[in-house]
N, CA, C, O and CB atoms as a CASP TS submission, in Angstrom:
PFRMAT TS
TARGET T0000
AUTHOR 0000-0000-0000
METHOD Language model
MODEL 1
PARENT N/A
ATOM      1  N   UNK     1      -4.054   4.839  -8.259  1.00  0.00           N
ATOM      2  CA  UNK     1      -4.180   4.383  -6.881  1.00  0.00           C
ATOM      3  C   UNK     1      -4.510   5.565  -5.974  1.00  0.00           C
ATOM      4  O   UNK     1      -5.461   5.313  -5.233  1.00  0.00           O
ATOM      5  CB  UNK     1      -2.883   3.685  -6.416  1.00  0.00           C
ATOM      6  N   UNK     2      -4.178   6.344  -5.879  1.00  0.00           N
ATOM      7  CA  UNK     2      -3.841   7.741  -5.276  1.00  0.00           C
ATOM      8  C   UNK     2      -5.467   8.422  -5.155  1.00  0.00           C
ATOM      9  O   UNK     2      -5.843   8.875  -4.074  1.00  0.00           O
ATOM     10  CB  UNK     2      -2.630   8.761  -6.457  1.00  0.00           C
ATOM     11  N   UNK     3      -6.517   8.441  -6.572  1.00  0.00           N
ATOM     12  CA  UNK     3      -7.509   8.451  -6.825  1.00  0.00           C
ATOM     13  C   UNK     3      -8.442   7.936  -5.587  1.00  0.00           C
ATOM     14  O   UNK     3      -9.092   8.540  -4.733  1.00  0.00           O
ATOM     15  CB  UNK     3      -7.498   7.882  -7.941  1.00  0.00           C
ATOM     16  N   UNK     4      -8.159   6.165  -5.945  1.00  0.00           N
ATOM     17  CA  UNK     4      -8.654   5.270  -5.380  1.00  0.00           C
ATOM     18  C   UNK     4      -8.937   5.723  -3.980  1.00  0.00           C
ATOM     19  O   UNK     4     -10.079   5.702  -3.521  1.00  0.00           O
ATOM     20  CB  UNK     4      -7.903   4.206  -5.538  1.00  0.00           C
ATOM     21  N   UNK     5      -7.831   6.158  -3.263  1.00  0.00           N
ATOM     22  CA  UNK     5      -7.289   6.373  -1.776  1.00  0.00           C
ATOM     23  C   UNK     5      -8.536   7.218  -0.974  1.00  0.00           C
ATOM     24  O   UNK     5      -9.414   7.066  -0.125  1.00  0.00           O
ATOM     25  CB  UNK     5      -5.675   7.373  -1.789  1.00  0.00           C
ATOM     26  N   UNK     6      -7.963   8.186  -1.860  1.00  0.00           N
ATOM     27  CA  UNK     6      -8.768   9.403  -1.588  1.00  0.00           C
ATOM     28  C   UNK     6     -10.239   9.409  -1.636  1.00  0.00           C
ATOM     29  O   UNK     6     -10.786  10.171  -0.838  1.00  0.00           O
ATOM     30  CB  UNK     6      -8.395  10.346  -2.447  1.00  0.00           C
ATOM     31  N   UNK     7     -10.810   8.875  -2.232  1.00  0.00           N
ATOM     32  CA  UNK     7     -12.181   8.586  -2.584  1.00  0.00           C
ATOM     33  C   UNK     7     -12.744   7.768  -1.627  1.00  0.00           C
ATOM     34  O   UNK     7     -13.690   8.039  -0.888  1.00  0.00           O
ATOM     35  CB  UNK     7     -12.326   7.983  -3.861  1.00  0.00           C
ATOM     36  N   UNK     8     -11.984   6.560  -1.698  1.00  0.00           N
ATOM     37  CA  UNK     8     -12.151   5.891  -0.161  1.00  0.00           C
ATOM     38  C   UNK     8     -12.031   6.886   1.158  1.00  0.00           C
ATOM     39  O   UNK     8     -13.002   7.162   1.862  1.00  0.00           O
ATOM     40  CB  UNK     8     -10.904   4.737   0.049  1.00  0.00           C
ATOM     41  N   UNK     9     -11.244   7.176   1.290  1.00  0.00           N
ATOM     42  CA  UNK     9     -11.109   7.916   2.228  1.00  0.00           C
ATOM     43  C   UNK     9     -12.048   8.610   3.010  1.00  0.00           C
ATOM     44  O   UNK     9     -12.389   8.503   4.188  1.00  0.00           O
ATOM     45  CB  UNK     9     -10.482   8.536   1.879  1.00  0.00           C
ATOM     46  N   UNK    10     -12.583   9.764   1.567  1.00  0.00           N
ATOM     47  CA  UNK    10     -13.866  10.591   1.967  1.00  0.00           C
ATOM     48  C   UNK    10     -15.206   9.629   1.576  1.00  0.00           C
ATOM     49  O   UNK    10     -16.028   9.317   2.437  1.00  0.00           O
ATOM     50  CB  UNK    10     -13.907  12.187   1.041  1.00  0.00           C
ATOM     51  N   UNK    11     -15.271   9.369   0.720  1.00  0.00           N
ATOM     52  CA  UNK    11     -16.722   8.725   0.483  1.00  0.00           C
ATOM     53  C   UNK    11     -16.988   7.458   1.457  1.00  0.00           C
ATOM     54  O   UNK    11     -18.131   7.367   1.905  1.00  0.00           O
ATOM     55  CB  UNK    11     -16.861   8.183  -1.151  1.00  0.00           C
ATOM     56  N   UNK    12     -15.902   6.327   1.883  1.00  0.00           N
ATOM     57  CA  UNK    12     -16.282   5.257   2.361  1.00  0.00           C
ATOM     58  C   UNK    12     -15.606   5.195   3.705  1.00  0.00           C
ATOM     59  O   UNK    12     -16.408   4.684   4.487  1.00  0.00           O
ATOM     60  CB  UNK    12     -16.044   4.197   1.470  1.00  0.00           C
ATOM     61  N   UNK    13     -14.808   5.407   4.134  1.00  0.00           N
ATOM     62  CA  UNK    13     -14.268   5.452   5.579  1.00  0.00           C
ATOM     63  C   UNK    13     -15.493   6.288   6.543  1.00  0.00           C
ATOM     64  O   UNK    13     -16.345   7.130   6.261  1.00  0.00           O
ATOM     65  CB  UNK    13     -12.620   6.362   5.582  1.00  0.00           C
ATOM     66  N   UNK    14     -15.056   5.519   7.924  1.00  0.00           N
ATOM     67  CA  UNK    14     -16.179   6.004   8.866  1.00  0.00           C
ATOM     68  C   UNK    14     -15.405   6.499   9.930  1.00  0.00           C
ATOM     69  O   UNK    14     -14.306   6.005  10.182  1.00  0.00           O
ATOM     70  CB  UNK    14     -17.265   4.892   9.367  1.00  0.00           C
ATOM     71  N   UNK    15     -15.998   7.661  10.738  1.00  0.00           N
ATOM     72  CA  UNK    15     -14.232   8.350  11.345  1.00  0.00           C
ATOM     73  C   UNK    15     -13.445   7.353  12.358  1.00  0.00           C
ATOM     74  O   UNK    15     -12.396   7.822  12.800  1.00  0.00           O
ATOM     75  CB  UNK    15     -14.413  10.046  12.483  1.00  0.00           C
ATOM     76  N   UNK    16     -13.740   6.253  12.723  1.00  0.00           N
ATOM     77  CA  UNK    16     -13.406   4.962  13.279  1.00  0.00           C
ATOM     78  C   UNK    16     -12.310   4.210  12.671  1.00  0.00           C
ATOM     79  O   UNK    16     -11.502   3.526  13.300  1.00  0.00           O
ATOM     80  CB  UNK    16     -14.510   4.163  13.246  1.00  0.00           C
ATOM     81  N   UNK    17     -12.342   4.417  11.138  1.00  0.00           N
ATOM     82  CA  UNK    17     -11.187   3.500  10.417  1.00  0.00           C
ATOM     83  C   UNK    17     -10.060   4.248  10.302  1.00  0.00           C
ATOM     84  O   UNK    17      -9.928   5.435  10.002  1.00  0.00           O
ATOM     85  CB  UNK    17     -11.517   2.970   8.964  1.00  0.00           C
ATOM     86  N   UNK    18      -9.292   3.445  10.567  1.00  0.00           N
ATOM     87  CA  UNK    18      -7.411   3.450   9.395  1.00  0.00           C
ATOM     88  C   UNK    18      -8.086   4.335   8.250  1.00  0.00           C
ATOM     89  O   UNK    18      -9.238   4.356   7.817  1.00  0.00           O
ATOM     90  CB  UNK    18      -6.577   1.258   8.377  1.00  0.00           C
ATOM     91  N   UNK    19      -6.876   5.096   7.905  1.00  0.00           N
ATOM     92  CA  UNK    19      -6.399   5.893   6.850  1.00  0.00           C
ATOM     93  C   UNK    19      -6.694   4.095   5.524  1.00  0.00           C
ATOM     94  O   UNK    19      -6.234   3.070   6.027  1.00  0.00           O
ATOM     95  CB  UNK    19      -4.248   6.768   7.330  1.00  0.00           C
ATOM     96  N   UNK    20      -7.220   3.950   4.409  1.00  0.00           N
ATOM     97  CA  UNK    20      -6.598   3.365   3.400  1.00  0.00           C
ATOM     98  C   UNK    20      -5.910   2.921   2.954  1.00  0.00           C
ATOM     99  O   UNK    20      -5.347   3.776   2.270  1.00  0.00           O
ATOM    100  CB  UNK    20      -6.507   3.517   2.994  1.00  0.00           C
ATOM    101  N   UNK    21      -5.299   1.687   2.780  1.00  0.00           N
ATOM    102  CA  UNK    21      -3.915   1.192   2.023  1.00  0.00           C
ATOM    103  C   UNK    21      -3.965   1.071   0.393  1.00  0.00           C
ATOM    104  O   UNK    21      -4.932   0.380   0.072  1.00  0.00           O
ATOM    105  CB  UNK    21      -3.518  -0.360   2.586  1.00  0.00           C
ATOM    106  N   UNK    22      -3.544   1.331  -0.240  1.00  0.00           N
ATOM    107  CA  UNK    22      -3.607   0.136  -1.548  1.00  0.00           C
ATOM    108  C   UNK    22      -2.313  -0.394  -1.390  1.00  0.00           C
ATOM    109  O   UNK    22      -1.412   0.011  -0.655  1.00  0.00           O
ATOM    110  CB  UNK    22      -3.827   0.726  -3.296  1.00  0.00           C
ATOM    111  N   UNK    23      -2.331  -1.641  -2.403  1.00  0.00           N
ATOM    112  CA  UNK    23      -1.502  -2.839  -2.534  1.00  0.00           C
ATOM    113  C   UNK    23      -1.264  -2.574  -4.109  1.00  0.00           C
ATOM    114  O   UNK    23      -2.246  -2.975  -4.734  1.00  0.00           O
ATOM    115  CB  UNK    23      -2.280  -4.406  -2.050  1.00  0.00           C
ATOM    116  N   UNK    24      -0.333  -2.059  -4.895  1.00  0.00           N
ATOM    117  CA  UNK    24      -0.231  -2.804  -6.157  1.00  0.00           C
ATOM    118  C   UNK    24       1.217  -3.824  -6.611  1.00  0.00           C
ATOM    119  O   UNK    24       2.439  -3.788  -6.467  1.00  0.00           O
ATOM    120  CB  UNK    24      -0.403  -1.638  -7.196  1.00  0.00           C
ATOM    121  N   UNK    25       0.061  -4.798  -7.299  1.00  0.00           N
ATOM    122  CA  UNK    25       0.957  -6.317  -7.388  1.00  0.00           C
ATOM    123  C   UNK    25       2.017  -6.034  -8.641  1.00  0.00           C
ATOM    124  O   UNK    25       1.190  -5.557  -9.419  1.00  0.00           O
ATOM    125  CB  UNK    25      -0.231  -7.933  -7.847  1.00  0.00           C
ATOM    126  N   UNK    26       2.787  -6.010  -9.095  1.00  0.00           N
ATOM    127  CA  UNK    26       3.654  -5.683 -10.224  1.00  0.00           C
ATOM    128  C   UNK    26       4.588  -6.851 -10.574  1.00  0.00           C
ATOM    129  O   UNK    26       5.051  -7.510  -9.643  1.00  0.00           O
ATOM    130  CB  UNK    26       4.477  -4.427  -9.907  1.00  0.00           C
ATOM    131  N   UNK    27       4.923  -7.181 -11.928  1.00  0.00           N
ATOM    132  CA  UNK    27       5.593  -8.465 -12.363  1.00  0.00           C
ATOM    133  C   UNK    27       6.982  -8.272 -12.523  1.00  0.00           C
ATOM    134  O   UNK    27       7.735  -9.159 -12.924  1.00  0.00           O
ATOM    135  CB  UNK    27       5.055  -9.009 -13.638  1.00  0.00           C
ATOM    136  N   UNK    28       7.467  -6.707 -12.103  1.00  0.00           N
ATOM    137  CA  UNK    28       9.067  -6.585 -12.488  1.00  0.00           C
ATOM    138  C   UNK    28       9.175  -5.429 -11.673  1.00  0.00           C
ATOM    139  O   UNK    28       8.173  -4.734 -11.507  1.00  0.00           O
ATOM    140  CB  UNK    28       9.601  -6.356 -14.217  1.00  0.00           C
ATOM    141  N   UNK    29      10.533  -5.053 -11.006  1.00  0.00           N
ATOM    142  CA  UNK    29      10.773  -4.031 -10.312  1.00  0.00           C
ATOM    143  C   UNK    29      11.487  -3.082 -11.516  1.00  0.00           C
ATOM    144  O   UNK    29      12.331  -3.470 -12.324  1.00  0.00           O
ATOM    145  CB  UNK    29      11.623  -4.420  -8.973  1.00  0.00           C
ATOM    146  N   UNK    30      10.893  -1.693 -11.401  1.00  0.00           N
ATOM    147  CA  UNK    30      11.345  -0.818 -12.466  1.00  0.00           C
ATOM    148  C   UNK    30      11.401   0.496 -11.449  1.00  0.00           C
ATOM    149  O   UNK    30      10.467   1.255 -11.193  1.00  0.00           O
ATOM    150  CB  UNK    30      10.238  -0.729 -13.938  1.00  0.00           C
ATOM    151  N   UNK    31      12.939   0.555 -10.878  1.00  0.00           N
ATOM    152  CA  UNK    31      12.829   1.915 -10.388  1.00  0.00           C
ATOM    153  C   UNK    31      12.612   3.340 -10.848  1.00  0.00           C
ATOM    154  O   UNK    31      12.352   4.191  -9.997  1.00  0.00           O
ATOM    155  CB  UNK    31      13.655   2.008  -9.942  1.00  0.00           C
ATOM    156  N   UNK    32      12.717   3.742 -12.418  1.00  0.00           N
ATOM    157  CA  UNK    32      12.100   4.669 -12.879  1.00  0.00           C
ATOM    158  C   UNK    32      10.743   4.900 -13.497  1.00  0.00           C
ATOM    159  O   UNK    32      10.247   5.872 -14.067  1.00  0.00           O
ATOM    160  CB  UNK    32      12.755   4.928 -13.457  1.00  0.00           C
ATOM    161  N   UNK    33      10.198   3.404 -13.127  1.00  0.00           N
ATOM    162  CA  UNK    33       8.954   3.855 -13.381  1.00  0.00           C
ATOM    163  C   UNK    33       8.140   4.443 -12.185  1.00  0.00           C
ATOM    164  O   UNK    33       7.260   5.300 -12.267  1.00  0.00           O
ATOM    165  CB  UNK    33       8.285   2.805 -13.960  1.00  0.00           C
ATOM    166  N   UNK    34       8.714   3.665 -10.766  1.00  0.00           N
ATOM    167  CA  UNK    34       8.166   4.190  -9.665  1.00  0.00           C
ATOM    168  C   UNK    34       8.382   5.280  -9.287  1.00  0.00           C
ATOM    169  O   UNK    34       7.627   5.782  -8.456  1.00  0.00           O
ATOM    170  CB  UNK    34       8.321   3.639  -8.830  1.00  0.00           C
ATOM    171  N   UNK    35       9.555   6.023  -9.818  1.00  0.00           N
ATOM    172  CA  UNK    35       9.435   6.916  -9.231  1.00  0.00           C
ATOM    173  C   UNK    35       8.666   7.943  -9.625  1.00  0.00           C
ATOM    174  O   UNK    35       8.210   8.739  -8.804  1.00  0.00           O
ATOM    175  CB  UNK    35      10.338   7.159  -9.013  1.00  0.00           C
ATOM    176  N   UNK    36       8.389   8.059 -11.212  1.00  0.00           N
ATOM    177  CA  UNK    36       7.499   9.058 -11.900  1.00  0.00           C
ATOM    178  C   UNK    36       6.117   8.665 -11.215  1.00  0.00           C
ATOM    179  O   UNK    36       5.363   9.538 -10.785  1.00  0.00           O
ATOM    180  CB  UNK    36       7.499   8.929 -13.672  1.00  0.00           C
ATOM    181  N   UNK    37       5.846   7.422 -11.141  1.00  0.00           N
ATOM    182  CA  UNK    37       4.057   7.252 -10.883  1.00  0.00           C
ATOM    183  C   UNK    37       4.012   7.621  -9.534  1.00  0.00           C
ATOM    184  O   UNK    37       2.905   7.855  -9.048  1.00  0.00           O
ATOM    185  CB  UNK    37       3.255   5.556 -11.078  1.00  0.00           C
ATOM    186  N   UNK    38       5.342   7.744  -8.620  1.00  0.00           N
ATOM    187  CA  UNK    38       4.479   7.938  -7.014  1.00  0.00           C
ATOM    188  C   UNK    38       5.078   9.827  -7.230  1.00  0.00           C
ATOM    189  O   UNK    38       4.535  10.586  -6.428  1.00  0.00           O
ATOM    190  CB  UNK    38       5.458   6.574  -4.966  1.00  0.00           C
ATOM    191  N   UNK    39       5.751  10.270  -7.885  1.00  0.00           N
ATOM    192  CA  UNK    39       6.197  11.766  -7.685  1.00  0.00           C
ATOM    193  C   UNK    39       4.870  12.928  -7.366  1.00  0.00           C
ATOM    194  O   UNK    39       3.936  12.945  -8.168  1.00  0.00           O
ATOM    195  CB  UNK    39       7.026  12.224  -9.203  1.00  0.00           C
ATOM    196  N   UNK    40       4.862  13.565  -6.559  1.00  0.00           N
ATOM    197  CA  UNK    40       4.186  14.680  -6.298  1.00  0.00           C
ATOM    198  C   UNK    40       2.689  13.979  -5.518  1.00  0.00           C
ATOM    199  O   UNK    40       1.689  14.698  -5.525  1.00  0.00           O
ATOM    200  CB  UNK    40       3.999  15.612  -7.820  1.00  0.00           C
ATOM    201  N   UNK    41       2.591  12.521  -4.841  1.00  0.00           N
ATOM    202  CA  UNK    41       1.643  12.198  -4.063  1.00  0.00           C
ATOM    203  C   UNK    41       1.641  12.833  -2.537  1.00  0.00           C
ATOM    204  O   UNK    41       2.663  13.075  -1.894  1.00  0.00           O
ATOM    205  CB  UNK    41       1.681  10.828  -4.095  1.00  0.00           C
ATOM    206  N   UNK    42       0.408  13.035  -2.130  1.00  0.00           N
ATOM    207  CA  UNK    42       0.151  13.508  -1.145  1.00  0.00           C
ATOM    208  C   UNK    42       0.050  11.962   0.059  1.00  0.00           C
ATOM    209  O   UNK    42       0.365  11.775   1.234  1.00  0.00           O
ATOM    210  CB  UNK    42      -1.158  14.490  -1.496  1.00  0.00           C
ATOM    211  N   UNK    43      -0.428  11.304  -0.795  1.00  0.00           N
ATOM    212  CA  UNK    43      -0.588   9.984   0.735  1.00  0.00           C
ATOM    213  C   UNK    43       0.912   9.507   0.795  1.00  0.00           C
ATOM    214  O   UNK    43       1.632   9.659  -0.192  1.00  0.00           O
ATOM    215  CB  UNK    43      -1.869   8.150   0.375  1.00  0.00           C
ATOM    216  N   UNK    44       1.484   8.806   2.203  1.00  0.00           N
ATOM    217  CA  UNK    44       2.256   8.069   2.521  1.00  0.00           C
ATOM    218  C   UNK    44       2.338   6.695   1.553  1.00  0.00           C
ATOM    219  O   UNK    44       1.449   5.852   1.431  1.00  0.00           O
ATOM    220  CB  UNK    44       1.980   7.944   3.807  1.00  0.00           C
ATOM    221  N   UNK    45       3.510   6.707   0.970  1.00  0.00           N
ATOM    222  CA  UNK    45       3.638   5.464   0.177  1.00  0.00           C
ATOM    223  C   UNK    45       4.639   4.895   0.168  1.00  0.00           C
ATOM    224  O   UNK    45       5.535   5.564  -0.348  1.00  0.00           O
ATOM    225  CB  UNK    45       3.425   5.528  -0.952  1.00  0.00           C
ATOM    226  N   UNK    46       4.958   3.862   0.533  1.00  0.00           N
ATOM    227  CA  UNK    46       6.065   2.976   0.932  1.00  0.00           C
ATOM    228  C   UNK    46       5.960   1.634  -0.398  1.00  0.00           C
ATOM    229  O   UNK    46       4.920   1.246  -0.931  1.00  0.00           O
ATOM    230  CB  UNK    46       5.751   2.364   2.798  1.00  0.00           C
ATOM    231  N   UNK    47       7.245   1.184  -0.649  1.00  0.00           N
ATOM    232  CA  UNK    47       7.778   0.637  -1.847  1.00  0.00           C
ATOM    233  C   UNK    47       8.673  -0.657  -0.850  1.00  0.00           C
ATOM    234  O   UNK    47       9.543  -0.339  -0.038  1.00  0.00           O
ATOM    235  CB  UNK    47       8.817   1.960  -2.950  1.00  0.00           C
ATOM    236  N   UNK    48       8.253  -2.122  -1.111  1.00  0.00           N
ATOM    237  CA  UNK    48       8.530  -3.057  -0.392  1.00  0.00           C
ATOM    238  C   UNK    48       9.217  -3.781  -1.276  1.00  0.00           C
ATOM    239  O   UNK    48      10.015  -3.381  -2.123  1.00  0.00           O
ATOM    240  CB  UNK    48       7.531  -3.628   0.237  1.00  0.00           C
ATOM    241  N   UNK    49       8.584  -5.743  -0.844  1.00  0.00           N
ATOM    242  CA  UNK    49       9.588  -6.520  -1.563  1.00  0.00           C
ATOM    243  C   UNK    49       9.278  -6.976  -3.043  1.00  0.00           C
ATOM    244  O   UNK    49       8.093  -7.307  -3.059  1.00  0.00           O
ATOM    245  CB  UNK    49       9.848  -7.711  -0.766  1.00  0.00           C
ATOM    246  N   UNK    50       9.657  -7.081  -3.881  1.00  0.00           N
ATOM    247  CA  UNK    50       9.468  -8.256  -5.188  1.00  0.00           C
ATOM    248  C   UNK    50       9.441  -9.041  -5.127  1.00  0.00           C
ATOM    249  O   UNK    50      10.414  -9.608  -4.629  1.00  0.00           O
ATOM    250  CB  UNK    50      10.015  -8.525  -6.030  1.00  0.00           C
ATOM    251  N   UNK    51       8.722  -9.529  -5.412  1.00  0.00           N
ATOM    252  CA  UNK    51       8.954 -11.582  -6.155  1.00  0.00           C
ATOM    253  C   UNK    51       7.989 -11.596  -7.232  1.00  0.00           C
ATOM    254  O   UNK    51       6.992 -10.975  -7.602  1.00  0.00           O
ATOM    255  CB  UNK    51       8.325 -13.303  -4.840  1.00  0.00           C
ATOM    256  N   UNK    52       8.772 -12.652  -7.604  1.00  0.00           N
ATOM    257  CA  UNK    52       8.248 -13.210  -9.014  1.00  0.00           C
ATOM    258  C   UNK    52       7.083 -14.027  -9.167  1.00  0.00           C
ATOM    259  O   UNK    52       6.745 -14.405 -10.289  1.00  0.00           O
ATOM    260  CB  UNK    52       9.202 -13.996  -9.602  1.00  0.00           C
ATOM    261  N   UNK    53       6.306 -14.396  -7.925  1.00  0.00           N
ATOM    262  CA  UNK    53       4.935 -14.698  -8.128  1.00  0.00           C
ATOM    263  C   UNK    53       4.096 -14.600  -7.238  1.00  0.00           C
ATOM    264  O   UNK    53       4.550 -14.679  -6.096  1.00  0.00           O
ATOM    265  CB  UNK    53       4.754 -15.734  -8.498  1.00  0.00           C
ATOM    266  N   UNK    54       3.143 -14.471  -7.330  1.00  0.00           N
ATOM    267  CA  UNK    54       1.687 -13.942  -6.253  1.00  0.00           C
ATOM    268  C   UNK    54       1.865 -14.668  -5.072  1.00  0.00           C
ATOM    269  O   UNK    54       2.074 -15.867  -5.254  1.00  0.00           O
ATOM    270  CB  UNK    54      -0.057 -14.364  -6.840  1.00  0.00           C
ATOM    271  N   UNK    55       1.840 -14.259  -3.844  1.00  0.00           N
ATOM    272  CA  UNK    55       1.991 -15.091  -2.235  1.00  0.00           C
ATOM    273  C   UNK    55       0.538 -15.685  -2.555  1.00  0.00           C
ATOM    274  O   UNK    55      -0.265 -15.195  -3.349  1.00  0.00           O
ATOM    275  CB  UNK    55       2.150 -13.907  -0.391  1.00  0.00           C
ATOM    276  N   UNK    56       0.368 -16.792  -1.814  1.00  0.00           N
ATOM    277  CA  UNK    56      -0.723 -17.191  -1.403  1.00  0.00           C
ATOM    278  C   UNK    56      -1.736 -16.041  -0.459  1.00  0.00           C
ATOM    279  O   UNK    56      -1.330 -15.173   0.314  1.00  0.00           O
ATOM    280  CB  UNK    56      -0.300 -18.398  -0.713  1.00  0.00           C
ATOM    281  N   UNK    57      -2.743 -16.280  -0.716  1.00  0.00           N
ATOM    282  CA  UNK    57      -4.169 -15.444   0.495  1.00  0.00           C
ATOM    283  C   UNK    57      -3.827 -15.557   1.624  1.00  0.00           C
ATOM    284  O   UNK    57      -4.022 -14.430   2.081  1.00  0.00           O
ATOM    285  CB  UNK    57      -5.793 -16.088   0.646  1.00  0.00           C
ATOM    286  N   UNK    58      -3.245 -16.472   2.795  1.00  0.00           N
ATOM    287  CA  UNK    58      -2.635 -16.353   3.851  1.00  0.00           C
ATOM    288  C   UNK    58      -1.483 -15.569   4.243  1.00  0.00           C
ATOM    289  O   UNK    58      -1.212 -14.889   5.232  1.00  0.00           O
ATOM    290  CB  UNK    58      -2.457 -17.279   4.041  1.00  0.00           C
ATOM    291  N   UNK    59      -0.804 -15.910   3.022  1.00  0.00           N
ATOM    292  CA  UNK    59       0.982 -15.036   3.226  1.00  0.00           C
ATOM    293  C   UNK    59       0.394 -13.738   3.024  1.00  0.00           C
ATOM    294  O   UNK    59       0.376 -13.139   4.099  1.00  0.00           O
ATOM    295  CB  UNK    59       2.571 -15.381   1.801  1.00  0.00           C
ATOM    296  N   UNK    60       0.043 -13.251   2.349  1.00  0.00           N
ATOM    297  CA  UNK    60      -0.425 -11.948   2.118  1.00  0.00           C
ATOM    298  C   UNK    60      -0.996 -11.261   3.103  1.00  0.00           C
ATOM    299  O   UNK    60      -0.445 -10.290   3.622  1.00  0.00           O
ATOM    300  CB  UNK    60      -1.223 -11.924   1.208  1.00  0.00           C
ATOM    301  N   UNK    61      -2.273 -11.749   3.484  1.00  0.00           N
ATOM    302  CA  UNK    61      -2.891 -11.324   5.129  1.00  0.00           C
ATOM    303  C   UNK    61      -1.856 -11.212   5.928  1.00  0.00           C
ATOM    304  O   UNK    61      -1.610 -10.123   6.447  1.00  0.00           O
ATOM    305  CB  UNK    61      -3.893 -12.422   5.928  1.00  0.00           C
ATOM    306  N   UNK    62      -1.212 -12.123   6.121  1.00  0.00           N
ATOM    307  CA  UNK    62       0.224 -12.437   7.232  1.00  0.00           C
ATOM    308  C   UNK    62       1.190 -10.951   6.915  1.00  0.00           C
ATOM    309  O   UNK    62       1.140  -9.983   7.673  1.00  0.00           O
ATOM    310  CB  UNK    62       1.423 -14.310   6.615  1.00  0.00           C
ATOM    311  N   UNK    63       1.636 -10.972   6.265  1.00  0.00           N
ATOM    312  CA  UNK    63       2.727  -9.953   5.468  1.00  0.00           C
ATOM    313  C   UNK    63       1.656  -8.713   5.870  1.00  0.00           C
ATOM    314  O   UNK    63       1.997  -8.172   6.922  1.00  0.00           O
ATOM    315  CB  UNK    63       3.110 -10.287   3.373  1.00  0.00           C
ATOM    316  N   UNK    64       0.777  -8.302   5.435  1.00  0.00           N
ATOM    317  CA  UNK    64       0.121  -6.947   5.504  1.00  0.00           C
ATOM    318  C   UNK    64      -0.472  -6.969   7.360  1.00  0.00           C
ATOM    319  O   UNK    64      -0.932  -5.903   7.770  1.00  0.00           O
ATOM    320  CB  UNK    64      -1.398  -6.850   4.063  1.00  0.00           C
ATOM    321  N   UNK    65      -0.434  -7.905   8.135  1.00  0.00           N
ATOM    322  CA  UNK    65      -0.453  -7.690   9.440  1.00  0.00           C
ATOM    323  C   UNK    65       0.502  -7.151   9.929  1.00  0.00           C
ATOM    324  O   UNK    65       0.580  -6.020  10.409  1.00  0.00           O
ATOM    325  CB  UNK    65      -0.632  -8.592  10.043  1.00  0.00           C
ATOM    326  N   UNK    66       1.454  -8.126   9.805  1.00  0.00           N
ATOM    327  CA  UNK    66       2.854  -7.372   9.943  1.00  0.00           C
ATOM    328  C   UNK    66       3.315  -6.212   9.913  1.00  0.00           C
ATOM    329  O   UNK    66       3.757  -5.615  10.895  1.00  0.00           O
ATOM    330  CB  UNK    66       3.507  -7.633   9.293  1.00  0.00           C
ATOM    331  N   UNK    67       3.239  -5.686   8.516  1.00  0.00           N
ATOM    332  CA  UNK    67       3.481  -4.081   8.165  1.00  0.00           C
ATOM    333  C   UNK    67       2.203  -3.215   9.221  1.00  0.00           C
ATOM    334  O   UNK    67       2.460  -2.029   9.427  1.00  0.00           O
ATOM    335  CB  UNK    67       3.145  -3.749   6.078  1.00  0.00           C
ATOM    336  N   UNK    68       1.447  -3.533   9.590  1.00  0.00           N
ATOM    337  CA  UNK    68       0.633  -2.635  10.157  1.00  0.00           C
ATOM    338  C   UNK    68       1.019  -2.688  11.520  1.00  0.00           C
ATOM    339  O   UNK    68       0.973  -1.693  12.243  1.00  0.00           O
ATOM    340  CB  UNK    68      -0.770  -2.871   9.920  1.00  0.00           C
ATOM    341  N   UNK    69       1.480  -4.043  11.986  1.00  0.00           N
ATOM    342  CA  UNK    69       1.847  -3.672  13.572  1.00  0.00           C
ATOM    343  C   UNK    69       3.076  -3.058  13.907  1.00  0.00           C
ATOM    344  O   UNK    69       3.331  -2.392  14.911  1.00  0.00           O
ATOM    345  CB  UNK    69       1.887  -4.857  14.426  1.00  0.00           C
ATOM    346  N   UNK    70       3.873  -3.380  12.872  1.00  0.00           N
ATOM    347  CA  UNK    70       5.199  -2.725  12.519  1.00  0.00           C
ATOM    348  C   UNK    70       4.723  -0.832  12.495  1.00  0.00           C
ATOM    349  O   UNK    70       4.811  -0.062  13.451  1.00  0.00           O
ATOM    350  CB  UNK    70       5.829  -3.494  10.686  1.00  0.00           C
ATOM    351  N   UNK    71       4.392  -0.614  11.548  1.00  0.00           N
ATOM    352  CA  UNK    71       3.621   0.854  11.162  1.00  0.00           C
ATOM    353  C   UNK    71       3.397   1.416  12.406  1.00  0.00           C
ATOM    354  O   UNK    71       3.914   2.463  12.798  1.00  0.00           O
ATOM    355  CB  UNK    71       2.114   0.774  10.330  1.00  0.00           C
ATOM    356  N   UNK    72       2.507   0.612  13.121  1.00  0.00           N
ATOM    357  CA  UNK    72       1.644   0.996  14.490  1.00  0.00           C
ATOM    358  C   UNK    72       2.611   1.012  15.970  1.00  0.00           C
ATOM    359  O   UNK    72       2.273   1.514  17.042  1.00  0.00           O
ATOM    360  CB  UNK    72       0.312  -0.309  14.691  1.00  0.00           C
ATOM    361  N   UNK    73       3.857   0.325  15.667  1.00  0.00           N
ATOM    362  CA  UNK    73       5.090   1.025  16.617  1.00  0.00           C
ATOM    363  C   UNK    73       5.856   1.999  16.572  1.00  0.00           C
ATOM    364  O   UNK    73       6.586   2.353  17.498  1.00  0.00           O
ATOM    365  CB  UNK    73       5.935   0.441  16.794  1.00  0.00           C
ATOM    366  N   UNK    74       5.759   2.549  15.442  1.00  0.00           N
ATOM    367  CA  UNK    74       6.802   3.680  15.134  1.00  0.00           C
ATOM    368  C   UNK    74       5.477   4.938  15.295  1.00  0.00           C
ATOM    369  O   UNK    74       6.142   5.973  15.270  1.00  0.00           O
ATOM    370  CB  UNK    74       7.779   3.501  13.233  1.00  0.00           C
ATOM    371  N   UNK    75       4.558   5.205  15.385  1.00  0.00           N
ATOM    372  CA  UNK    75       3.922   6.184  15.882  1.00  0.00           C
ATOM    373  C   UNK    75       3.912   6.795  17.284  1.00  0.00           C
ATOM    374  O   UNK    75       3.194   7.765  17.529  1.00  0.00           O
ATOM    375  CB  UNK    75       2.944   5.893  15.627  1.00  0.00           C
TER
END
């Protein structure tokens, strides 16, 4: 992901956009796995809720608005 970010970042962002998000969807919460895969990242990465099956395309949009206007008050 981290890859991903970054690449976006420089190659496809225009100096107008947001910094990059990724989203990854996961089927089980495993706190030692997260912590090895996010250790020694340079981007901001925040670790949210679980559930056990995919939100719908609306909830999701909805939910990731949220976190951004949320995000966008604490600055």
């Amino acid at each position: 992901m981290n890859f991903y970010l970054n690449y976006f970042k420089k190659e496809v962002n225009r100096i107008e956009d947001n910094e990059p998000i990724g989203i990854i969807l996961c089927t089980e919460k495993d706190k030692t796995f997260a912590e090895f895969v996010m250790a020694g990242l340079s981007n901001k990465l925040f670790t949210s809720k679980y559930k056990l099956a995919l939100p719908k395309p609306k909830e999701l949009q909805n939910e990731i608005e949220q976190t951004v206007l949320r995000l966008k008050g604490k600055q």
